[in-house]
KOLBA-55338 format. One record per residue (C-alpha): x, y, z; residue in three letters. Coordinates in steps of 0.5 Angstrom, whole numbers, plus 500, padded with zeros to 3 digits. Example, Ala and Ser with C-alpha at 12.3 -4.5 7.8 and 13.67 -1.06 7.14 Angstrom:
! residues 2
NODE    px    py    pz   kolro
NODE   525   491   516     Ala
NODE   527   498   514     Ser
! end
This chain:
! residues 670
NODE    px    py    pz   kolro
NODE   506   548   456     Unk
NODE   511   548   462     Unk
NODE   517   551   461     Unk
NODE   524   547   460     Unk
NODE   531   552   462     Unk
NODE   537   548   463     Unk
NODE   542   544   459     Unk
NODE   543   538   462     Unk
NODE   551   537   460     Unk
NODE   553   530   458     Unk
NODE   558   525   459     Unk
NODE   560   518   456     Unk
NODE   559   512   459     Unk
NODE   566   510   458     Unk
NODE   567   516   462     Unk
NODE   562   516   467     Unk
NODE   564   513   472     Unk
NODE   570   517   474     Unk
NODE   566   523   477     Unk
NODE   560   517   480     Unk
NODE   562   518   487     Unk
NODE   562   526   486     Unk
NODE   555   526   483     Unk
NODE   553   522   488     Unk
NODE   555   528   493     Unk
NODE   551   533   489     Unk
NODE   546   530   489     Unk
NODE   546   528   497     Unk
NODE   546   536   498     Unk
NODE   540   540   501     Unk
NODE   537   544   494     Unk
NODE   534   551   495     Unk
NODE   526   549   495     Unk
NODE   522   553   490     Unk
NODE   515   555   493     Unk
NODE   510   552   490     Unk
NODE   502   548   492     Unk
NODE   502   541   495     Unk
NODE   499   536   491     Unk
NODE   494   534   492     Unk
NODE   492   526   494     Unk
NODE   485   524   490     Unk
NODE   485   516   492     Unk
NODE   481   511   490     Unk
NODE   478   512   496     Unk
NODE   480   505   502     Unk
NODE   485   502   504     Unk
NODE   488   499   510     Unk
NODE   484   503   517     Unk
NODE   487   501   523     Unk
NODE   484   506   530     Unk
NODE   478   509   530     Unk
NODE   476   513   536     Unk
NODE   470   519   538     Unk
NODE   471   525   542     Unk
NODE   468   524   549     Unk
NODE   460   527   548     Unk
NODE   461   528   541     Unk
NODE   460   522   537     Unk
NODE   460   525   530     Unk
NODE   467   527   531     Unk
NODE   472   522   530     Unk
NODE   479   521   528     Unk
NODE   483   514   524     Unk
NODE   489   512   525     Unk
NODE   493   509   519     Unk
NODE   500   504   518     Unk
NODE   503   510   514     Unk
NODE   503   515   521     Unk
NODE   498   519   518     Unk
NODE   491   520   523     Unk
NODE   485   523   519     Unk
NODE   479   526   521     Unk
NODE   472   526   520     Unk
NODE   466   531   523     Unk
NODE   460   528   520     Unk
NODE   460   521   524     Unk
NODE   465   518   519     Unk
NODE   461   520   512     Unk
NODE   468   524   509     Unk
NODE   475   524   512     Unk
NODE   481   529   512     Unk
NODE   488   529   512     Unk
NODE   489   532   519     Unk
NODE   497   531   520     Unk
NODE   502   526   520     Unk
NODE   506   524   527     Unk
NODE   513   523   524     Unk
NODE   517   525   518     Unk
NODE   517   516   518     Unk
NODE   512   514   514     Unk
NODE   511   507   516     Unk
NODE   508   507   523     Unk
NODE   502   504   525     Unk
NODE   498   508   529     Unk
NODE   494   503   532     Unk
NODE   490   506   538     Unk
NODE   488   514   539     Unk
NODE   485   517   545     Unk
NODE   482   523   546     Unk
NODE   482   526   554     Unk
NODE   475   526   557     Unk
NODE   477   532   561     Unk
NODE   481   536   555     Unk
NODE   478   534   548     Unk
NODE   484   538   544     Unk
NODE   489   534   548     Unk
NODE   490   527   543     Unk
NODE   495   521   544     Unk
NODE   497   516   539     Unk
NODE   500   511   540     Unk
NODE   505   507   534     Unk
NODE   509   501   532     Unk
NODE   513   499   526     Unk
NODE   512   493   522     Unk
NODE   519   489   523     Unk
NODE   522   494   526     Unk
NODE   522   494   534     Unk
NODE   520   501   534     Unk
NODE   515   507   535     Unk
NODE   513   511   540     Unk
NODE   508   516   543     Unk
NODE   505   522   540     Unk
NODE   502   527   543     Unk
NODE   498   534   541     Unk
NODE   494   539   545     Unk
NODE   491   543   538     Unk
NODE   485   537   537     Unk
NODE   491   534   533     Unk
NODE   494   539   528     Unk
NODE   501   538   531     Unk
NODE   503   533   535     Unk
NODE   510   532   539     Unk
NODE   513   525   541     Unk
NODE   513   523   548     Unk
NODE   521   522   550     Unk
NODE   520   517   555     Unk
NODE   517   512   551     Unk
NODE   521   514   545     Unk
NODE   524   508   540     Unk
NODE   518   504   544     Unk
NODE   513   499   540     Unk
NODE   507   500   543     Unk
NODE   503   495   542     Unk
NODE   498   496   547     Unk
NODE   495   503   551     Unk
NODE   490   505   556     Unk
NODE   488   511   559     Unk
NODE   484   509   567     Unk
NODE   478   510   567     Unk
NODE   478   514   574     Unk
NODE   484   518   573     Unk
NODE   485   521   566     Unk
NODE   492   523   568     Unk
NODE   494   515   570     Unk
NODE   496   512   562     Unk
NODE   499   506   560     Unk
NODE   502   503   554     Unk
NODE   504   496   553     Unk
NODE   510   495   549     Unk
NODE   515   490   547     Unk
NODE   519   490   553     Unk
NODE   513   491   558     Unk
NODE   508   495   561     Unk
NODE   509   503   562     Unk
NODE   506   507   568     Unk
NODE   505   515   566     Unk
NODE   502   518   573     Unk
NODE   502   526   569     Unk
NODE   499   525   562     Unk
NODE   505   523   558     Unk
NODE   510   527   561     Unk
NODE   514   522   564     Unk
NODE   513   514   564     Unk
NODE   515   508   569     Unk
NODE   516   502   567     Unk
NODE   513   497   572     Unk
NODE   513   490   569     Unk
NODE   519   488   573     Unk
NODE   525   490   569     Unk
NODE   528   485   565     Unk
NODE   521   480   565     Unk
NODE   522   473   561     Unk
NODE   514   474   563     Unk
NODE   511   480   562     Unk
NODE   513   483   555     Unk
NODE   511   484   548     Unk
NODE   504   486   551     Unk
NODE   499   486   546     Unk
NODE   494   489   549     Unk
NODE   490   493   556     Unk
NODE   485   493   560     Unk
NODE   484   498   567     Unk
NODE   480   497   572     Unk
NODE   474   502   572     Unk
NODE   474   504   578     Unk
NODE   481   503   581     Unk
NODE   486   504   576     Unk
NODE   492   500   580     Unk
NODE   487   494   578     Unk
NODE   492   491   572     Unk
NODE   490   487   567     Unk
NODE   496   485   560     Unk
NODE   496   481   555     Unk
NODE   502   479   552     Unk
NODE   504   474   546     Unk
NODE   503   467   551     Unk
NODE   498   469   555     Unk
NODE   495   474   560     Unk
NODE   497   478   567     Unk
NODE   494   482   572     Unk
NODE   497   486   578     Unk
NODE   492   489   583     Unk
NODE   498   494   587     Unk
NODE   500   498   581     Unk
NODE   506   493   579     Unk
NODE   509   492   585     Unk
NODE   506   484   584     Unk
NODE   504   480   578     Unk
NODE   500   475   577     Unk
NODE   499   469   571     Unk
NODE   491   469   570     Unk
NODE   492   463   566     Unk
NODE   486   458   569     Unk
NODE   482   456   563     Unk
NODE   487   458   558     Unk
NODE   491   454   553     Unk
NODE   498   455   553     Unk
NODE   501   460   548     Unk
NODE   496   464   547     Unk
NODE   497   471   544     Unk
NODE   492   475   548     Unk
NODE   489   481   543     Unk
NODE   485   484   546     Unk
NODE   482   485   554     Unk
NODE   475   489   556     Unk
NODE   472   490   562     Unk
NODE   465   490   564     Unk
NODE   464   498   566     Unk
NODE   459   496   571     Unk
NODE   461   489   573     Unk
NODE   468   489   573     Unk
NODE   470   483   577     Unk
NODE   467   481   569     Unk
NODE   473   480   564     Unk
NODE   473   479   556     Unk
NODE   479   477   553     Unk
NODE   480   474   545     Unk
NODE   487   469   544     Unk
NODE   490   466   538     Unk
NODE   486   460   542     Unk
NODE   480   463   541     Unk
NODE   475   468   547     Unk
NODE   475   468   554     Unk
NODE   471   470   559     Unk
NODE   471   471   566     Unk
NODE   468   473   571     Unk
NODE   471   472   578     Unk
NODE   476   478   575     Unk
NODE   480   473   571     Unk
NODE   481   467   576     Unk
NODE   478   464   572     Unk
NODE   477   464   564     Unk
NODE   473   460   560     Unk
NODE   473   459   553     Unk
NODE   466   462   549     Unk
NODE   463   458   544     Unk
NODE   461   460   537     Unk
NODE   467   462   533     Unk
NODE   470   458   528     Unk
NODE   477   456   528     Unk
NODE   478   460   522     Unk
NODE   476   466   525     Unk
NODE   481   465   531     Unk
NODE   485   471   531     Unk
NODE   479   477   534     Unk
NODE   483   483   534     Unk
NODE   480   486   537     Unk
NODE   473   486   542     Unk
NODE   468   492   544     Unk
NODE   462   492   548     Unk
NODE   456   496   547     Unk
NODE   456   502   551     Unk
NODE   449   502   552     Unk
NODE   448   494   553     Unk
NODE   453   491   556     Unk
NODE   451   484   553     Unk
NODE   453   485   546     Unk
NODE   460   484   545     Unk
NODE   463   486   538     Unk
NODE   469   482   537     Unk
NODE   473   484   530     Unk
NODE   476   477   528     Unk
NODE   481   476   521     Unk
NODE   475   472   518     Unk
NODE   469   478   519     Unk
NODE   465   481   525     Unk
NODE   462   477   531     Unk
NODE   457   479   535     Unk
NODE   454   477   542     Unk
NODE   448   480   545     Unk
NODE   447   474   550     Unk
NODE   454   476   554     Unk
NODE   458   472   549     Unk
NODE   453   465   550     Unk
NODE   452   465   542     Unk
NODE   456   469   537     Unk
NODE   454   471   529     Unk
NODE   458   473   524     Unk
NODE   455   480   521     Unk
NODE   460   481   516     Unk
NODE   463   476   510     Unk
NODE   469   473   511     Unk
NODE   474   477   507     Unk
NODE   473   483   513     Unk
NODE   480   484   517     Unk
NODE   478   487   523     Unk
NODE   483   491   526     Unk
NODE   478   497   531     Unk
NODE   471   497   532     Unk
NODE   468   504   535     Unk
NODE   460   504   538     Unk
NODE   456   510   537     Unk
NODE   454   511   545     Unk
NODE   449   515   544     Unk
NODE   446   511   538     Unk
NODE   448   504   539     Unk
NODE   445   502   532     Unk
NODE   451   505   529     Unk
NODE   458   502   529     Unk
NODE   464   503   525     Unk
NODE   469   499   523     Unk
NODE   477   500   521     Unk
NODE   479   494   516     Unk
NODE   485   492   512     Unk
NODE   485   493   505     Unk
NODE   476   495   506     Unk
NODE   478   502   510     Unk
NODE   472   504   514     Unk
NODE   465   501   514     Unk
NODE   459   504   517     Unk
NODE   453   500   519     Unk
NODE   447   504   521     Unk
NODE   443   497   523     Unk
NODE   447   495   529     Unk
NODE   451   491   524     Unk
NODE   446   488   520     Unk
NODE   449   491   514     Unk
NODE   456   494   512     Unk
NODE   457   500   507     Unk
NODE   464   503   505     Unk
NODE   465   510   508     Unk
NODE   472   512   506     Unk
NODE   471   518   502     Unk
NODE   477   522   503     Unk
NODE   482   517   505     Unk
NODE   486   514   501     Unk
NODE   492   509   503     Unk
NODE   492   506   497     Unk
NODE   498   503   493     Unk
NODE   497   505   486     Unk
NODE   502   501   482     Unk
NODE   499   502   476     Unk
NODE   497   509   472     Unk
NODE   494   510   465     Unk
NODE   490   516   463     Unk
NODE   486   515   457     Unk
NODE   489   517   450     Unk
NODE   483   521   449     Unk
NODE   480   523   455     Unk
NODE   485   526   460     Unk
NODE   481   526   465     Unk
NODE   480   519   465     Unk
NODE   484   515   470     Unk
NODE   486   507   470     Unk
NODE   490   507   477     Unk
NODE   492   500   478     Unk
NODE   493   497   486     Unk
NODE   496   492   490     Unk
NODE   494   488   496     Unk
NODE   487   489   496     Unk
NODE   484   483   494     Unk
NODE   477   483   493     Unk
NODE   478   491   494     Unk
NODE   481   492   489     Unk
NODE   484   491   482     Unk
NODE   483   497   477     Unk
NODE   479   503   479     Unk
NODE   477   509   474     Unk
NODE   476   516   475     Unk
NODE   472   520   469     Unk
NODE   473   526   472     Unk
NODE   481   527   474     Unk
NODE   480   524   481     Unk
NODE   474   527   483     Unk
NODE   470   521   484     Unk
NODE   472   512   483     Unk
NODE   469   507   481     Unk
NODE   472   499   482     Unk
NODE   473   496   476     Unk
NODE   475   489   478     Unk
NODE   470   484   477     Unk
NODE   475   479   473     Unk
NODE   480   480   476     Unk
NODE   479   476   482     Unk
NODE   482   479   487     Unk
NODE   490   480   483     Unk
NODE   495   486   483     Unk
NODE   496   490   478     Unk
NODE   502   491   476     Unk
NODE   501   495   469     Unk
NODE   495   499   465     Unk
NODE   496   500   457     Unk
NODE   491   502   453     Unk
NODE   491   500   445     Unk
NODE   490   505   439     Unk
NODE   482   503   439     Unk
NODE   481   503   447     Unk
NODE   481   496   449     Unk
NODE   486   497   456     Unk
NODE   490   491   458     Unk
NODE   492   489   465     Unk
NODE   498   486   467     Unk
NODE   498   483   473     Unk
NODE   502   478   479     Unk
NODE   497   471   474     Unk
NODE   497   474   467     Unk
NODE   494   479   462     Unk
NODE   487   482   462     Unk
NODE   483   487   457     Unk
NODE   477   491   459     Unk
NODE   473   493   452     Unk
NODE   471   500   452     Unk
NODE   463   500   456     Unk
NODE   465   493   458     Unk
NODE   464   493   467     Unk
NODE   468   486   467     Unk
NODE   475   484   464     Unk
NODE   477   478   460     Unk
NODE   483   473   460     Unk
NODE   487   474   455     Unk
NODE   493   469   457     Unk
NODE   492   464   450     Unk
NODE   499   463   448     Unk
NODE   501   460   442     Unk
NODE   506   458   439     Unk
NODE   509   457   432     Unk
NODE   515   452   432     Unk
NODE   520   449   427     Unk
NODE   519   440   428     Unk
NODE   523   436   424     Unk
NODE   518   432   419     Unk
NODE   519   426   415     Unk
NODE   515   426   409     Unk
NODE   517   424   402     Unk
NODE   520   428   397     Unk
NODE   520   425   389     Unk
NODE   520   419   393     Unk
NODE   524   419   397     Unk
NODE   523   420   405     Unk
NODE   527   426   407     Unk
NODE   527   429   414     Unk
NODE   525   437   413     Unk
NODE   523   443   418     Unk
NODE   516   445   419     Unk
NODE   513   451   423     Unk
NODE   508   448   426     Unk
NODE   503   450   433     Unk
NODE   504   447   439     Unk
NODE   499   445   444     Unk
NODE   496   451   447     Unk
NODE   498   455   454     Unk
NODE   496   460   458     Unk
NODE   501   466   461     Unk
NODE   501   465   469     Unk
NODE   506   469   471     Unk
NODE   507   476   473     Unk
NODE   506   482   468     Unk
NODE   511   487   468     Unk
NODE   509   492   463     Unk
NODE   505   492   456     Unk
NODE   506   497   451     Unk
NODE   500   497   445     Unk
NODE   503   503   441     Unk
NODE   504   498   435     Unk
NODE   502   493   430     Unk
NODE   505   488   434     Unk
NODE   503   489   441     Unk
NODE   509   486   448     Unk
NODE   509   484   455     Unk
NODE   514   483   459     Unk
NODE   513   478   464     Unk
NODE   517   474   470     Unk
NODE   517   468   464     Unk
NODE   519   472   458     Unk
NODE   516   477   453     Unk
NODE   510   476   449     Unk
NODE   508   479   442     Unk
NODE   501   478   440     Unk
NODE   499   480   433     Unk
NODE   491   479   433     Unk
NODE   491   484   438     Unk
NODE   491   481   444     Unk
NODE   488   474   442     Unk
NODE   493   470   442     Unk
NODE   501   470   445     Unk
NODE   507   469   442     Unk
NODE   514   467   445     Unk
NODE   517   466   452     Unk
NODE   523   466   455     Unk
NODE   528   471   450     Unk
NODE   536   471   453     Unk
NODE   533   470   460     Unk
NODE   526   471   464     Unk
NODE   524   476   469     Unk
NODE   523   482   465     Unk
NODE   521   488   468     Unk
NODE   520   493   462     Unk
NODE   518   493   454     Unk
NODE   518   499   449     Unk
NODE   516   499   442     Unk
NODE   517   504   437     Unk
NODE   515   502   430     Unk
NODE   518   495   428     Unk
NODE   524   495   433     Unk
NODE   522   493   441     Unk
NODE   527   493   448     Unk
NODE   527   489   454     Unk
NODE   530   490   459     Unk
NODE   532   485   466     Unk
NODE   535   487   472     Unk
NODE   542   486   470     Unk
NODE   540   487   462     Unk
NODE   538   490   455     Unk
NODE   536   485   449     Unk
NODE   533   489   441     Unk
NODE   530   487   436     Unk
NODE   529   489   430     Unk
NODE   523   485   427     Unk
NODE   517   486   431     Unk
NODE   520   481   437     Unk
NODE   521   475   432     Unk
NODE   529   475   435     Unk
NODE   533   478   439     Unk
NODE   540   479   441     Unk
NODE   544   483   447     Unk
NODE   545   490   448     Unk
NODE   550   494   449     Unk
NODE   550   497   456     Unk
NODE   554   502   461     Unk
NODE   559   499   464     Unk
NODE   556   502   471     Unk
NODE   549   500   471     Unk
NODE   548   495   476     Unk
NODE   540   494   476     Unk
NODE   536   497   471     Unk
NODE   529   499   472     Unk
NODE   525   502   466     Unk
NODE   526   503   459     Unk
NODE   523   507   454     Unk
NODE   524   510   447     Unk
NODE   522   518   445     Unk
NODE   520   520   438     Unk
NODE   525   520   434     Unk
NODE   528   513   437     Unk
NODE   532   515   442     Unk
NODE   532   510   448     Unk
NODE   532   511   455     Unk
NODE   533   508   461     Unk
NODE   533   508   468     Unk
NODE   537   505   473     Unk
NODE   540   505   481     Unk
NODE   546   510   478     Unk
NODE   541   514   475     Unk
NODE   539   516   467     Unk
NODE   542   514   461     Unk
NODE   540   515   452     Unk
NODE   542   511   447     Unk
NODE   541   514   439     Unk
NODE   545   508   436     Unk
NODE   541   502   440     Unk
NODE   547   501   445     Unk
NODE   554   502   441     Unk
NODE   555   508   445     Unk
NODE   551   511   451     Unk
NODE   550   518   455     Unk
NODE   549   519   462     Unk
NODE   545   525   465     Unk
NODE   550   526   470     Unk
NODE   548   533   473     Unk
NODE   540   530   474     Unk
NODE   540   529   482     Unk
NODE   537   523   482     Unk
NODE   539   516   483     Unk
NODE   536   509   483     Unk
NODE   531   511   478     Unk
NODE   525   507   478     Unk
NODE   521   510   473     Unk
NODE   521   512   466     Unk
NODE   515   515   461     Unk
NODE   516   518   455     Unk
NODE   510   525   454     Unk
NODE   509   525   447     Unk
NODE   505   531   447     Unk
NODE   511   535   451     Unk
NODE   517   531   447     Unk
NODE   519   530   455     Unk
NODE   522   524   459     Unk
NODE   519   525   467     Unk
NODE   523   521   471     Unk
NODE   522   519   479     Unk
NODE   524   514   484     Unk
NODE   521   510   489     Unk
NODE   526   513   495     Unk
NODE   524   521   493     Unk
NODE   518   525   492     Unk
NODE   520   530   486     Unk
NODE   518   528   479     Unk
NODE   524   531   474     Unk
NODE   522   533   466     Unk
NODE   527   532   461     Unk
NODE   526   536   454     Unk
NODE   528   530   449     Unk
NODE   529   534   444     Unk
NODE   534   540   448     Unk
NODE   536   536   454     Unk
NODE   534   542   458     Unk
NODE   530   540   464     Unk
NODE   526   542   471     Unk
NODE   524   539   478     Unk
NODE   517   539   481     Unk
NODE   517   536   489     Unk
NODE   510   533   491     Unk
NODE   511   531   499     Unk
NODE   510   525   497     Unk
NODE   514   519   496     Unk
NODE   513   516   488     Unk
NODE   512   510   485     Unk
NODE   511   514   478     Unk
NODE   509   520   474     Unk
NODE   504   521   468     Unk
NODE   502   526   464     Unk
NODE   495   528   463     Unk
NODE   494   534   458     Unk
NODE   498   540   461     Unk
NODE   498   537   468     Unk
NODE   501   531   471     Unk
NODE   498   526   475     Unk
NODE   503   521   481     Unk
NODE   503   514   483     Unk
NODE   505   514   491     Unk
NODE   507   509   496     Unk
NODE   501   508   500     Unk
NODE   497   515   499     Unk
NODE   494   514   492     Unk
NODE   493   518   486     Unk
NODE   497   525   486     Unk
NODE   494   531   482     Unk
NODE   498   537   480     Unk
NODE   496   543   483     Unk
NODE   493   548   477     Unk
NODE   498   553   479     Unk
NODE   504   550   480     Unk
NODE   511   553   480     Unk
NODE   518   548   478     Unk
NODE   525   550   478     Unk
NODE   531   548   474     Unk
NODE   537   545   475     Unk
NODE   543   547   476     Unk
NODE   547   547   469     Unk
! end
């Protein structure tokens, strides 16, 4: 049981406002951290991969860069994985390329960018990746590109929006030595040093490709059998032939073999693979080129005169490592699919993900009856998605996603009799107890009044009769299920539905407006909510009319009633209860906590746990003495649910939290 100390005082909607903007700066001030154990992130395993790289000499030791700025690590060749350390107290850095010091393998460097933001930088550790300090000569920089000469581990390169930097001291200190102010050389995509003179230059950038043989003193445009306008992703060099250059475009993969005085476009890959992101070539065998397209992996081993495809179609390729001492195994770092492994030479691919999670879980439910089983739905994933099921609290998942072809999943809830349904971005699907696929459960039909004519004691008369309308289907977005009555609802982005026949069948439509984000249910009463509003109804969703609500609420985000009727709601300007169906409103105005994103109701502990999308603590209100406590988990949430005496959190980007056993809380101020 966990402990609930302090009274949470109450003020009246009416008069809230008065004091908003105080509270708003009680709830800005630092708060006393009580000492407790990290929670811990259990998956489902996967999610986007972006750098792979290996210690020099030891190939089973490799790192893996993320989109969320964390770098993990694996010391059996890829088959786990570990948190090894986050770059920056940012959580959106793209960590697009690692490099390990050939002549100090505890010295890392990792280089970052931002999605939509002209930001990132340079990191760099010297403890084998256990703490990393930013580089200040390159801070707020996107790099997009960095390099390390092959004959001078000091020399470093980073291509970043504004040109090409040179750093002569390992990172210490940098040069910008593209020319200043370039309407040329910028936005640079990718690098490449010539093996055995590292002022041999080669950059690509985002209309086509560059090259200086003086260090940057002069630049020369390698377009000769370019297309115009190419975005240059990536260029290798052959380590033996250097006059020999690979370089892949939108346009499709080039090759040279003058030293880029002229390119030549290679054969082989579809159109609809174009964007190679990346190219690596076999350490052992210089003819075989990988090239990780948008469409799958390509393989030459004839030095680019014939290509295969190794993979599906649905494989985004964002790094490709190759085992040099056994060539036979290649590593791949994927969007949504995470780290895949071949032990062929590519023949074949396996998932190999155990350990990282990068996955957004937008959905949680733990069974009714067994809490240690979990549901945790995602988005974003595609085929490698869907909803995935834990039987043992997060030790271990299995994908559950046939049917779903490939939606998000928004909402999970599970019927008294443990059917689950899933609301997801095109409808409602039901998973049976031991079924392995989902079903559609989108069959809306509704009954409606229609002016009939027909003869009444012999006259013909115009009566209103409730007749079906053609069958439809549910297309929208489904926000949220509740299956806790006799009459089941869903709130979706065409309005809310009712289903009577426990599932088989919808009712309803747009109700006082769509877009609905939230449903609750308790006995025959059912609330709704909009961004901007409440409706209620009294008889199973038959009607419903306008709630109530405090003058101060500018977005309502979830709403949910406790045992005794009581209905809560949350919003930017924080929680609010209701003991009399909106005629008179109470704020929790002490509660630290605003934009509140997330309500669930603990029916085992008579708690509300409330969270927001913009903090990483979890608050439990007692609904019965309004006394309450904090958790801080370190990760920012998306929600909270209980499982038995544990409670389990939805993050951003890391998957399923677990409380620690041992956890310790601390209450709020009174």
């Amino acid at each position: 049981m966990r402990p609930l100390r302090t009274k949470l005082p109450l003020l009246n909607a009416a008069i809230r406002g008065a004091i908003f903007c105080l509270v708003l700066w009680v709830s800005a001030q630092p708060i006393a951290k009580a000492a407790q154990p990290n929670w811990t992130p259990v998956g489902p395993d996967g999610g986007d991969a972006r750098a792979l790289t290996a210690v020099p000499g030891e190939p089973s030791h490799l790192y893996l860069g993320t989109t969320t700025s964390l770098i993990y690590e694996s010391t059996d060749e890829g088959a786990s994985w570990h948190r090894l350390a986050r770059l920056d107290a940012a959580s959106d850095l793209v960590v697009d390329h690692i490099l390990v010091d050939p002549a100090n393998t505890r010295l890392l460097y990792a280089a970052a960018w931002k999605f939509d933001h002209p930001e990132g930088g340079l990191w760099i550790s010297r403890d084998a990746g256990k703490s990393w300090q930013e580089a200040p000569g390159l801070h707020g920089q996107s790099i997009r590109a960095f390099a390390q000469a092959p004959s001078n581990p000091q020399i470093l390169f980073a291509g970043t929006l504004q040109g090409v930097f040179r750093s002569a001291d390992g990172g210490g200190t940098w040069k910008l030595i593209s020319p200043p102010g370039s309407t040329e050389i910028h936005e640079v995509e990718s690098l490449a040093i010539d093996p055995g003179n590292p002022d041999v230059i080669y950059a690509g950038t985002w209309h086509l490709p560059w090259k200086t043989s003086d260090g940057g003193a002069h630049w020369a445009n390698i377009k000769q059998g370019v297309i115009d306008d190419s975005d240059v992703f990536s260029i290798i060099i052959n380590p033996e032939r250097s006059n020999v250059v690979y370089m892949s475009a939108c346009s499709g993969i080039y090759k040279s073999e003058n030293g880029g005085a002229l390119f030549k476009k290679i054969q082989g890959i579809p159109a609809t693979a174009r964007r190679t992101r990346v190219l690596q070539m076999d350490p052992a065998h210089h003819d075989t080129v990988y090239a990780g397209t948008t469409e799958g992996l390509y393989k030459t081993t004839d030095a680019g005169r014939t290509f295969r495809r190794m993979t599906g179609p649905d494989v985004i390729v964002n790094d490709i490592f190759v085992d040099p001492t056994r060539p036979e195994r290649v590593l791949l770092a994927t969007d949504r699919g995470g780290v895949q492994i071949s032990k062929d030479a590519s023949v074949s691919f396996e998932l190999s993900n155990r350990g990282f999670s990068a996955r957004k879980v937008e959905a949680l439910l733990v069974d009714a009856k067994d809490p240690a089983r979990i549901y945790a739905g995602v988005v974003n994933d595609k085929s490698y998605g869907g909803v995935f099921v834990s039987k043992n609290r997060g030790a271990s998942w299995q994908q559950t996603a046939e049917g779903l072809e490939g939606r998000d999943v928004f909402a999970l809830a599970q019927s008294p009799e443990g059917v689950i349904l899933a609301g997801t971005n095109s409808g409602i699907f039901a998973l049976a107890e031991d079924a392995s696929a989902w079903k559609s459960r989108n069959t809306l039909e509704n009954i409606v009044a229609k002016p009939v004519n027909q003869l009444v004691h012999g006259k013909r008369v115009t009566v209103e009769k409730k007749v079906k309308e053609g069958v439809r289907e549910i297309t929208g977005r489904v926000s949220a299920l509740d299956l806790s009555g006799n009459v089941w609802a869903v709130a979706t982005s065409g309005g809310l539905y009712t289903s009577k026949d426990r599932g088989e069948s919808w009712q309803g439509g747009p109700s006082m407006g769509v877009d609905y984000v939230s449903i609750a249910v308790h006995g025959a009463d059912m609330a709704a909510a909009r961004p901007e509003g409440v409706v209620l109804s009294r008889d199973n969703g038959e009607t419903w009319w306008p709630m109530g609500l405090p003058t101060a609420v500018s977005r309502i985000h979830r709403i949910v009633f406790s045992a005794d009727g009581t209905l809560w709601l949350g919003s930017r300007e924080g929680v609010y209860f209701t003991q009399d169906k909106g005629k008179t409103w109470m704020w929790v105005h002490r509660l630290p906590l605003v934009d509140v994103s997330d309500l669930y109701y603990d029916a085992q502990q008579n708690t509300v746990l409330v969270s927001s999308r913009g903090s990483d603590f979890i608050y439990e209100i007692d609904a019965k003495t309004l006394d309450w406590k904090w958790h801080q988990t370190g990760y920012p949430l998306l929600l909270v649910r209980a499982a038995g005496d544990r409670l389990l959190a939805a993050s951003l980007d890391d998957g399923v939290l677990v409380e620690p056993k041992e956890t310790q809380s601390a209450a709020g101020p009174r």
